[in-house]
ZALUMDO-504898 format. One record per atom (N, C-alpha, C): residue in three letters; x, y, z. Coordinates in steps of 0.05 Angstrom, whole numbers, padded with zeros to 5 digits, always signed. Layout:
// residues N
alaXYZ;...
***
This chain:
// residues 269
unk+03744+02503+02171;unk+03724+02503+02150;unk+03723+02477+02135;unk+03752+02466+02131;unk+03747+02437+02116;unk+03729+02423+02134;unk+03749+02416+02163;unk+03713+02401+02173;unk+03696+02395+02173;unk+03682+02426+02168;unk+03657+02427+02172;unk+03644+02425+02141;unk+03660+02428+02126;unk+03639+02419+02096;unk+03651+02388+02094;unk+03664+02378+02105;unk+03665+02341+02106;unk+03638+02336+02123;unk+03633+02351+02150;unk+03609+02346+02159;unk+03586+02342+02144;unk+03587+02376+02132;unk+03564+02377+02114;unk+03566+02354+02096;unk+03582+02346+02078;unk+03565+02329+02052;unk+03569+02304+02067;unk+03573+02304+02098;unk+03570+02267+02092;unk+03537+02272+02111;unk+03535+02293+02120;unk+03498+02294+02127;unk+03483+02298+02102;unk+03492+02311+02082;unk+03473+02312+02055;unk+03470+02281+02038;unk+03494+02264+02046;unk+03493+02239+02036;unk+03488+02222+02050;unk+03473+02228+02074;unk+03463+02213+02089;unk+03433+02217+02085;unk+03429+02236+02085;unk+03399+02255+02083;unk+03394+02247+02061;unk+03404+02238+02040;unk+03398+02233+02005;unk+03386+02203+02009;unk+03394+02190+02029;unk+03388+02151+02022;unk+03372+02152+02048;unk+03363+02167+02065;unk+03348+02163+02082;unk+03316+02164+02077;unk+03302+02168+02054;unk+03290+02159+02041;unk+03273+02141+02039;unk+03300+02127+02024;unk+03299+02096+02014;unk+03308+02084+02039;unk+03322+02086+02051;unk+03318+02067+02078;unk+03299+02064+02096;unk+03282+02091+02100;unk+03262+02099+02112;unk+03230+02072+02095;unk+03231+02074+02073;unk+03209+02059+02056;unk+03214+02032+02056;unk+03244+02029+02058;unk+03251+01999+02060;unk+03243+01983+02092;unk+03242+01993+02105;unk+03230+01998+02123;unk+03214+01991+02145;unk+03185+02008+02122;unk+03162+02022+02138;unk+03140+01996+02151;unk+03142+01972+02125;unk+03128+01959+02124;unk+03136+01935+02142;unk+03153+01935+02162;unk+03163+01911+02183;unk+03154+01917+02210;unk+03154+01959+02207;unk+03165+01963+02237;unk+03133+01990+02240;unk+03112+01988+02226;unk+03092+02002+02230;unk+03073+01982+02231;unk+03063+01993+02260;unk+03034+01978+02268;unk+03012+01994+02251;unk+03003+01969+02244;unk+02977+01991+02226;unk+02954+01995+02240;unk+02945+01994+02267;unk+02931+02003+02290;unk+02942+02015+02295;unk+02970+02038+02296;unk+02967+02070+02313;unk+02962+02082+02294;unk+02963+02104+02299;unk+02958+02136+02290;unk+02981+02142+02273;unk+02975+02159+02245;unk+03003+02162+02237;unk+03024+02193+02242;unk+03046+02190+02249;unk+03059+02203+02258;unk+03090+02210+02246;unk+03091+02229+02236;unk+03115+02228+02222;unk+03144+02226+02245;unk+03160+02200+02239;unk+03178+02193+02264;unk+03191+02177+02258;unk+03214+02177+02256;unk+03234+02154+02251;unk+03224+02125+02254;unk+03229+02110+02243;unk+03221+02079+02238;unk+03227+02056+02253;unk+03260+02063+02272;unk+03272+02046+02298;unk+03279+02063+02315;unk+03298+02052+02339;unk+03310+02070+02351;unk+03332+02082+02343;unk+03350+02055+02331;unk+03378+02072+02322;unk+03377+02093+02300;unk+03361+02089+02270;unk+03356+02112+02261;unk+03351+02139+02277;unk+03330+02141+02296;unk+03314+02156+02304;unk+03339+02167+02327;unk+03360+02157+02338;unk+03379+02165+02355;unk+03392+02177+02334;unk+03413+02166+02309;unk+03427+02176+02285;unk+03408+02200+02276;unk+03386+02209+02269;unk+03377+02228+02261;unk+03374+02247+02275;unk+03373+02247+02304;unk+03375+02267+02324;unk+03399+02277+02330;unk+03419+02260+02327;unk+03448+02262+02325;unk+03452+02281+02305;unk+03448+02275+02279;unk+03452+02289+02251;unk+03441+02316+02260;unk+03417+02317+02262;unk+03403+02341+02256;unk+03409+02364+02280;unk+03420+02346+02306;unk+03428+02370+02328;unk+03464+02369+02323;unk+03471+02364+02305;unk+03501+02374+02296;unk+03496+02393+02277;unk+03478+02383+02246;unk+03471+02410+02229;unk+03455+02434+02243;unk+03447+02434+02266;unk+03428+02462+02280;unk+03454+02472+02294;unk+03475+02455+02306;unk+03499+02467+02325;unk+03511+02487+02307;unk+03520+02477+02277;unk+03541+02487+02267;unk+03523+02509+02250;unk+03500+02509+02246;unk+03487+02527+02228;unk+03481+02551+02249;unk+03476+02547+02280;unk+03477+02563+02298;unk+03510+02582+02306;unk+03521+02562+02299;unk+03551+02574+02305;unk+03566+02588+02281;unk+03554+02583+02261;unk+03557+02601+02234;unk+03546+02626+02226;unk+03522+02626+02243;unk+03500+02651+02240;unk+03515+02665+02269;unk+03522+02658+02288;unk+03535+02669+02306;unk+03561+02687+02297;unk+03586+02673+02281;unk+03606+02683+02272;unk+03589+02702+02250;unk+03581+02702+02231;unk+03571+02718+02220;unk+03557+02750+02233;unk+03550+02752+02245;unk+03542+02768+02267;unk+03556+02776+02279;unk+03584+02774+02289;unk+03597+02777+02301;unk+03620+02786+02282;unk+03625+02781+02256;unk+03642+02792+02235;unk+03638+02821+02223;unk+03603+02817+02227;unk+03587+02843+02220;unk+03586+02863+02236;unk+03578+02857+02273;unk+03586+02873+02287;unk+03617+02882+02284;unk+03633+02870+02283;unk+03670+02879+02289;unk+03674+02895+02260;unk+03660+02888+02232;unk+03665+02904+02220;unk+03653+02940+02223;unk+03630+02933+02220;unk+03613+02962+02234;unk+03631+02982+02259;unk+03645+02962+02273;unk+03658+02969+02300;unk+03681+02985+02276;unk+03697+02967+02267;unk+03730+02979+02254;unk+03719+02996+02235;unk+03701+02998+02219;unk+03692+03028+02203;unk+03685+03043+02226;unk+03670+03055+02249;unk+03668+03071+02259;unk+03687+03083+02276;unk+03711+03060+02276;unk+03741+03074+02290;unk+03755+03090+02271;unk+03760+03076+02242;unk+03770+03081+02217;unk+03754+03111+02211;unk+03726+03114+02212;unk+03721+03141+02210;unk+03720+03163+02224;unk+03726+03154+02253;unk+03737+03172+02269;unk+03761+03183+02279;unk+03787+03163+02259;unk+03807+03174+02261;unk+03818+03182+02240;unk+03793+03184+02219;unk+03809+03198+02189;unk+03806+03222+02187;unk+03786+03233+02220;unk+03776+03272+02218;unk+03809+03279+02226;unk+03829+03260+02243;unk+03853+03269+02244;unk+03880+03274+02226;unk+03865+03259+02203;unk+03876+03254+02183;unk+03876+03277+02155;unk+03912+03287+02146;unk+03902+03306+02128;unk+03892+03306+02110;unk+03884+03276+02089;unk+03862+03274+02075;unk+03842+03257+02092;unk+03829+03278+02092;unk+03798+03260+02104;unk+03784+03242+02094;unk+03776+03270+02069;unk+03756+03254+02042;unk+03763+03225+02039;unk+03787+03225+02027;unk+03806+03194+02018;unk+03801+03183+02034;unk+03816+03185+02058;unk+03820+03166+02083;unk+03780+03154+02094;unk+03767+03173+02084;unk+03737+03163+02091;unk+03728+03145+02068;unk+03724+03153+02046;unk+03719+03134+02030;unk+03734+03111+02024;unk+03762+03102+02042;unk+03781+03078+02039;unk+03772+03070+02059;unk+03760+03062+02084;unk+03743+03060+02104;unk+03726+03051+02086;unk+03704+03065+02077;unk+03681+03056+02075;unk+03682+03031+02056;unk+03698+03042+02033;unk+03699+03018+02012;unk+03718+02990+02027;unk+03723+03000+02047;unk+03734+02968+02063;unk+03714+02962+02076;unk+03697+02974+02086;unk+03668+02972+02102;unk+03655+02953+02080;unk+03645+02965+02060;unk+03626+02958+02045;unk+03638+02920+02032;unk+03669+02930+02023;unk+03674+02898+02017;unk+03666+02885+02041;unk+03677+02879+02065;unk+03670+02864+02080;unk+03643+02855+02085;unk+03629+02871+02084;unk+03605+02868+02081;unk+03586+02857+02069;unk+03599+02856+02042;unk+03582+02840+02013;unk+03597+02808+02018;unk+03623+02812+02030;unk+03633+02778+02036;unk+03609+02765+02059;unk+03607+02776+02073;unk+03592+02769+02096;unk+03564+02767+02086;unk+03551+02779+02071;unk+03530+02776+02053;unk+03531+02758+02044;unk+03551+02748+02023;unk+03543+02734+02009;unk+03548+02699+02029;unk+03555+02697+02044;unk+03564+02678+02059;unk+03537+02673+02076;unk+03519+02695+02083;unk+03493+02696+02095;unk+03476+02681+02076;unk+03481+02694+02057;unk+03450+02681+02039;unk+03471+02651+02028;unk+03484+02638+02030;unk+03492+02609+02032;unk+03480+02594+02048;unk+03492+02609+02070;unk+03484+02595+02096;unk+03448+02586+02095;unk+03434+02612+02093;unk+03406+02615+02095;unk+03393+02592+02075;unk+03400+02591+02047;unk+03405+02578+02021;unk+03404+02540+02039;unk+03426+02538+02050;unk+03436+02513+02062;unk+03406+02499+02083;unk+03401+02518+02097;unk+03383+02524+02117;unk+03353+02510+02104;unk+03344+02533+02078;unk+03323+02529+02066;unk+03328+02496+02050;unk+03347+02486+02040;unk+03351+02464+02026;unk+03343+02435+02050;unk+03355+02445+02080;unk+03353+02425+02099;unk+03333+02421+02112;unk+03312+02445+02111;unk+03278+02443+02115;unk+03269+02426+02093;unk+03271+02438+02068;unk+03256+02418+02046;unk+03251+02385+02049;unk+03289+02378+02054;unk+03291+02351+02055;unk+03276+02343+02076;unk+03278+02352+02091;unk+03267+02343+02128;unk+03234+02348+02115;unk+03223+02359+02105;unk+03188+02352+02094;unk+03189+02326+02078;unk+03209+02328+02057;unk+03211+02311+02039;unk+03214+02275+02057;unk+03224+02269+02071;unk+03227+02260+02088;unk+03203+02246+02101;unk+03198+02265+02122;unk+03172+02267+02135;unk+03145+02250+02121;unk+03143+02263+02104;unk+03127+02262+02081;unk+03127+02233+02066;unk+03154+02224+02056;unk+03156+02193+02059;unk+03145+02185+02079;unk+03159+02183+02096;unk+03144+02168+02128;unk+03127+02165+02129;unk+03100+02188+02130;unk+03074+02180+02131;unk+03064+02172+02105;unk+03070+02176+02083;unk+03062+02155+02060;unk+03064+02126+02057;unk+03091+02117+02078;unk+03100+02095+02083;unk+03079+02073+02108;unk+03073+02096+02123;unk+03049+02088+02143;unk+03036+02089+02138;unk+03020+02105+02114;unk+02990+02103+02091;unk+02988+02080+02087;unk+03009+02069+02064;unk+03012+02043+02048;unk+03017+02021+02074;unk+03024+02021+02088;unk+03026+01996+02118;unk+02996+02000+02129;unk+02985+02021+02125;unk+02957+02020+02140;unk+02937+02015+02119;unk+02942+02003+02095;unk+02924+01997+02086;unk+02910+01978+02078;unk+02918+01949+02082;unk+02905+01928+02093;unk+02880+01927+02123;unk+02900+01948+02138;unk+02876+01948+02162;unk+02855+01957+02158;unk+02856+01987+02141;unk+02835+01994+02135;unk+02810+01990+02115;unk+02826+01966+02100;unk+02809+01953+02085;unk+02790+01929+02101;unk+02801+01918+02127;unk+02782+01901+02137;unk+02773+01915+02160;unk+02784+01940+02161;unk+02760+01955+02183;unk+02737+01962+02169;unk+02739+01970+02139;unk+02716+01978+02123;unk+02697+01947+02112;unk+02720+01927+02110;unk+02692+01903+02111;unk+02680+01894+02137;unk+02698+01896+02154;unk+02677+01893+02188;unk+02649+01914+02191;unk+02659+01926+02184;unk+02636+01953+02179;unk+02614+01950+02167;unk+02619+01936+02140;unk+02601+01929+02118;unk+02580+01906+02132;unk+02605+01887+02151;unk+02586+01861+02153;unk+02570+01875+02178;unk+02579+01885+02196;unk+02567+01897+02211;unk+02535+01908+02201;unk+02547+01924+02183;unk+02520+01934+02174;unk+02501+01910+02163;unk+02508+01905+02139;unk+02497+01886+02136;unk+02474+01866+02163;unk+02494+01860+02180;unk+02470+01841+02207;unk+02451+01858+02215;unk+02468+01888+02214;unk+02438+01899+02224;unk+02416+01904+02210;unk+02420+01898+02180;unk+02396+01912+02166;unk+02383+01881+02160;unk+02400+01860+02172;unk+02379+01830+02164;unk+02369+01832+02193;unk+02373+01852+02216;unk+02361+01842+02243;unk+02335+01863+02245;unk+02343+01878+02238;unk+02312+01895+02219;unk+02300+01883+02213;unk+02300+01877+02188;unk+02292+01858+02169;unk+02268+01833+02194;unk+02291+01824+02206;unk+02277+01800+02222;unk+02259+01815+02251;unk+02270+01840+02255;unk+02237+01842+02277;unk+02206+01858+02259;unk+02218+01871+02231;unk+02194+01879+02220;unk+02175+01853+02214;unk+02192+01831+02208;unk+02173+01796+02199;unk+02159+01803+02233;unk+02173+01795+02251;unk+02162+01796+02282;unk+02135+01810+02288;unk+02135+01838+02281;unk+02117+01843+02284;unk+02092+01849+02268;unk+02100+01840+02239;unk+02083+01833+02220;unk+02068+01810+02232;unk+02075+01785+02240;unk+02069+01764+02254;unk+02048+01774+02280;unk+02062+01795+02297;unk+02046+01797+02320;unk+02021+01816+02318;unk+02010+01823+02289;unk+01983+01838+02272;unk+01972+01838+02300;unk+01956+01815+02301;unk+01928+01802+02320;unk+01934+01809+02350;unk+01944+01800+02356;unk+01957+01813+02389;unk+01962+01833+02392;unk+01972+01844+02372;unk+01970+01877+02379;unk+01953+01888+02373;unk+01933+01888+02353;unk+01902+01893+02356;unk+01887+01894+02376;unk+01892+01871+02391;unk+01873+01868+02408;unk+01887+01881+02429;unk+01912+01885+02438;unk+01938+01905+02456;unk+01911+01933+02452;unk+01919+01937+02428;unk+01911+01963+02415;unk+01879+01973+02423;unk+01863+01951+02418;unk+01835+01956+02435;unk+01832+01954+02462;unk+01849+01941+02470;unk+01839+01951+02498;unk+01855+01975+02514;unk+01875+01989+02503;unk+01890+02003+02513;unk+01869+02032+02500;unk+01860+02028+02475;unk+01841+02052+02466;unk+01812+02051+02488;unk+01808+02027+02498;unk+01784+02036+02512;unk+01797+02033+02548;unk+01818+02033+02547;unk+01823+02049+02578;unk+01829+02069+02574;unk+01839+02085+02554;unk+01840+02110+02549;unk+01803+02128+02543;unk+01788+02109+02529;unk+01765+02127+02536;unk+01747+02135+02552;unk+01761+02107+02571;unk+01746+02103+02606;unk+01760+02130+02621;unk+01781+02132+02611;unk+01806+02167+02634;unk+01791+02181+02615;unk+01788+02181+02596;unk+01780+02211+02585;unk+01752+02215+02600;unk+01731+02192+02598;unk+01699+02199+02614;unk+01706+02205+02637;unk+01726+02190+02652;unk+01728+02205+02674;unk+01736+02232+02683;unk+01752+02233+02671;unk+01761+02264+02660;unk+01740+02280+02659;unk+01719+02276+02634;unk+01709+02297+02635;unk+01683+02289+02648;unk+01675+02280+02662;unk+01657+02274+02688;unk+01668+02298+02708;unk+01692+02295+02726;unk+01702+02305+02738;unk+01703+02341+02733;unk+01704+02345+02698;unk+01701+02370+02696;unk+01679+02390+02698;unk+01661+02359+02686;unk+01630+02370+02694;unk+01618+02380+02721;unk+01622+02354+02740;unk+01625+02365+02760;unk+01637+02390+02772;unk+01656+02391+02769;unk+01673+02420+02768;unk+01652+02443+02758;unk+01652+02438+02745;unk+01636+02466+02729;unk+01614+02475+02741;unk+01599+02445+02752;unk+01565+02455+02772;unk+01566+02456+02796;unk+01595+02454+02805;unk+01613+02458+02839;unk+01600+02490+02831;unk+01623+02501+02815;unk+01628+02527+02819;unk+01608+02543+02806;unk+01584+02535+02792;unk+01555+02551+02787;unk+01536+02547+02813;unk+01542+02525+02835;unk+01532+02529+02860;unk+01544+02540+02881;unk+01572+02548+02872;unk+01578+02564+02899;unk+01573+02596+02887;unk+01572+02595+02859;unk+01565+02617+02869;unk+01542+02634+02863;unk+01510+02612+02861;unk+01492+02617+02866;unk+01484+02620+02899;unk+01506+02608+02909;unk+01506+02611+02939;unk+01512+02643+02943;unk+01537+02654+02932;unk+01548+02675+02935;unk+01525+02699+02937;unk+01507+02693+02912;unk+01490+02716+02898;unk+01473+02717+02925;unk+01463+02691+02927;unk+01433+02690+02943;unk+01443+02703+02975;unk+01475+02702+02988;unk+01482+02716+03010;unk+01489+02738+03006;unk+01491+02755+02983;unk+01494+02783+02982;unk+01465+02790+02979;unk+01450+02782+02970;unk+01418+02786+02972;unk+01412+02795+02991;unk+01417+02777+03006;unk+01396+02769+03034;unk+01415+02803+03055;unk+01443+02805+03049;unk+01455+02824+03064;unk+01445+02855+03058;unk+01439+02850+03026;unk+01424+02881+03020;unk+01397+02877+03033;unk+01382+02860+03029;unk+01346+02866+03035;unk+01354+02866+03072;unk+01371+02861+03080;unk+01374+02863+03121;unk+01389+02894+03120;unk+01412+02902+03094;unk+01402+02931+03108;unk+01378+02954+03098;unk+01376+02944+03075;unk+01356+02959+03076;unk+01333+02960+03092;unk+01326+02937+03111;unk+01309+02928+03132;unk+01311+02949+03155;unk+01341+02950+03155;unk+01357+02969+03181;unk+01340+02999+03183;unk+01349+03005+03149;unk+01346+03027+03137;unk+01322+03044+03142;unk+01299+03026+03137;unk+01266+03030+03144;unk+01256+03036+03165;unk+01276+03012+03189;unk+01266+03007+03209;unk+01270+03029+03224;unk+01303+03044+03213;unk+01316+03071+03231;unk+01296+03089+03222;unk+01292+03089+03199;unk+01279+03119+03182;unk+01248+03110+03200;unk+01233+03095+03210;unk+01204+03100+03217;unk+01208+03110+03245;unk+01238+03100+03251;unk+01237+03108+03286;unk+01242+03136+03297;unk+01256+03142+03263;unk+01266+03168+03268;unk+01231+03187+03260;unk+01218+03174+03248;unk+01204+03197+03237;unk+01175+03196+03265;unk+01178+03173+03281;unk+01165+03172+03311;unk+01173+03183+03321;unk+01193+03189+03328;unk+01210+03207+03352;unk+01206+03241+03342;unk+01204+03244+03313;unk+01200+03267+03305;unk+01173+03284+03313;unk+01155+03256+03306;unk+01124+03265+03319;unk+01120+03271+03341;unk+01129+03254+03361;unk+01127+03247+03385;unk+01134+03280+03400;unk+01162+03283+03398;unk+01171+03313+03395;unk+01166+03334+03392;unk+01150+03341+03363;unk+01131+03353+03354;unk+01105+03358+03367;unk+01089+03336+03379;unk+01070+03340+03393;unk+01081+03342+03429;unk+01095+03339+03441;unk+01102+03350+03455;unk+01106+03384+03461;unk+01121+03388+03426;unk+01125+03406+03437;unk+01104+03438+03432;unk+01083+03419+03421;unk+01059+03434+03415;unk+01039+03433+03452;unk+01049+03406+03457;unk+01033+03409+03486;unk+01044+03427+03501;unk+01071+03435+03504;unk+01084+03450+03522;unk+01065+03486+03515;unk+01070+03478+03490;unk+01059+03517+03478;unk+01032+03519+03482;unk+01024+03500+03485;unk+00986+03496+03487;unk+00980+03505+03518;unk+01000+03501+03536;unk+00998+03502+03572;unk+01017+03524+03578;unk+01040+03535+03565;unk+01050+03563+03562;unk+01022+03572+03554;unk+01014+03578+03533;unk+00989+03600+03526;unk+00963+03599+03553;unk+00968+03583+03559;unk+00938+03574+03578;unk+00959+03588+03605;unk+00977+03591+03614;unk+00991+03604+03641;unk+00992+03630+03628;unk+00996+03634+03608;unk+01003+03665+03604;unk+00972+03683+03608;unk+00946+03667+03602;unk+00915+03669+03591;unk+00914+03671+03626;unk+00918+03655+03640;unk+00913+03657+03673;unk+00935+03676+03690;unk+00954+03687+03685;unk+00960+03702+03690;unk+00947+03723+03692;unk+00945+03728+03655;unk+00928+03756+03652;unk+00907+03759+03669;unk+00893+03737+03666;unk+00866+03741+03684;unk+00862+03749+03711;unk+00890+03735+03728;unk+00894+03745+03754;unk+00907+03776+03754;unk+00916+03790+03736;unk+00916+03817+03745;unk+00895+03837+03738;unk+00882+03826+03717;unk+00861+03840+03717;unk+00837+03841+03732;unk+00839+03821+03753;unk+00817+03820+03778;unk+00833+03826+03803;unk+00854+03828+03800;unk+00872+03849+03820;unk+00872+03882+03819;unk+00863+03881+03800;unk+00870+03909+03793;unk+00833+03917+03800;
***
């Protein structure tokens, strides 16, 4: 245990000026073109702090380990302790001398937890606190750059609003030429539009002649059948006559054989 708290305060008094060594620093060994990143400042720091900080995680791991392991073995020796006090002729006693040995151990180990934990929370803080320098330290190193990235910017701008500036003169200057750009590009545009609408005109008396064509061949198809129509109906109503008087001749020369008949038996007789 001495050890390990010699460990501890010579990492807390290391951790206390690392800081100030970190700021003393920042301003030799940060490029003020990267990105900022909270990270040790050289290598050997940056080796020494990895060193530091994976010895305080070993022994803070190996402390929370024994702790756990004091807790289990106690829990273990009360549940032996209360299973051999039912053999015991005071029970009651012998159980509650158990437990109250239970319970002390227990508040030691407690209170040695929340140290530990205590230790734990104190060695996060610093490690922000830390951090936190660092990139303040790379703020203040980055701020010359960013002061002539913001005047490059400015002049930047600046050329462009005098190169503005110099083609609006340009084409203030080129008024007359583009006028005349301007007239003749408006009258080839009204030469496509006449043509345009030439083309539609056309269009339009295409398709009122096809289909005055249309009308005048459905015409001509009704007046040929109705032609049909006439021509069947007169032929039919000839053939009707025709028939008709036939078949009046037939009954006209039946009556005339039946009339000579008679006549031959009555001059037979």
């Amino acid at each position: 245990m001495r050890a390990v708290s010699a460990l501890v305060g010579a990492c807390f008094a290391y951790c206390a000026q690392a800081p100030i060594i970190a700021q003393a620093q920042a301003a030799s060994l940060i490029d003020p073109t990267t990105a900022v990143r909270a990270q040790p400042l050289d290598g050997t720091s940056s080796a020494s702090a990895a060193a530091t900080d994976a010895a305080l995680q070993s022994d803070y791991a190996r402390r929370q380990k024994d702790l756990n392991r004091r807790s289990e073995e106690n829990n273990y020796r009360f549940g032996v302790k209360q299973h051999d006090c039912y053999s015991n002729f005071f029970v009651n006693r012998c159980l509650t001398k158990a437990r109250d040995e239970m319970r002390t151990t227990r508040q030691q180990i407690r209170q040695e937890q929340l140290a530990l934990d205590d230790e734990q929370r104190a060695e996060r803080a610093k490690h922000r606190d830390e951090q936190n320098a660092i990139k303040q330290a790379q703020l203040d190193a980055q701020a010359p750059q960013r002061a002539a990235n913001e005047q490059a910017n400015q002049q930047a701008f600046d050329d462009k609003q005098r190169k503005n500036a110099l083609a609006a003169a340009q084409r203030d200057t080129d008024v007359p030429r583009c006028a005349a750009n301007q007239k003749a590009y408006d009258q080839k545009q009204a030469d496509y539009q006449k043509k345009l609408d030439d083309a539609r005109a056309r269009g339009v008396q295409d398709a009122q002649e096809r289909e005055q064509k249309a009308e005048r061949y459905e015409q001509k198809q009704q007046d040929a059948a109705q032609h049909r129509a006439e021509v069947e109906a007169r032929q039919k109503e000839a053939a009707d006559r025709k028939q008709q008087k036939k078949a009046a001749q037939q009954a006209q020369e039946e009556q005339q054989r039946q009339e000579q008949l008679k006549q031959q038996q009555q001059q037979g007789q």
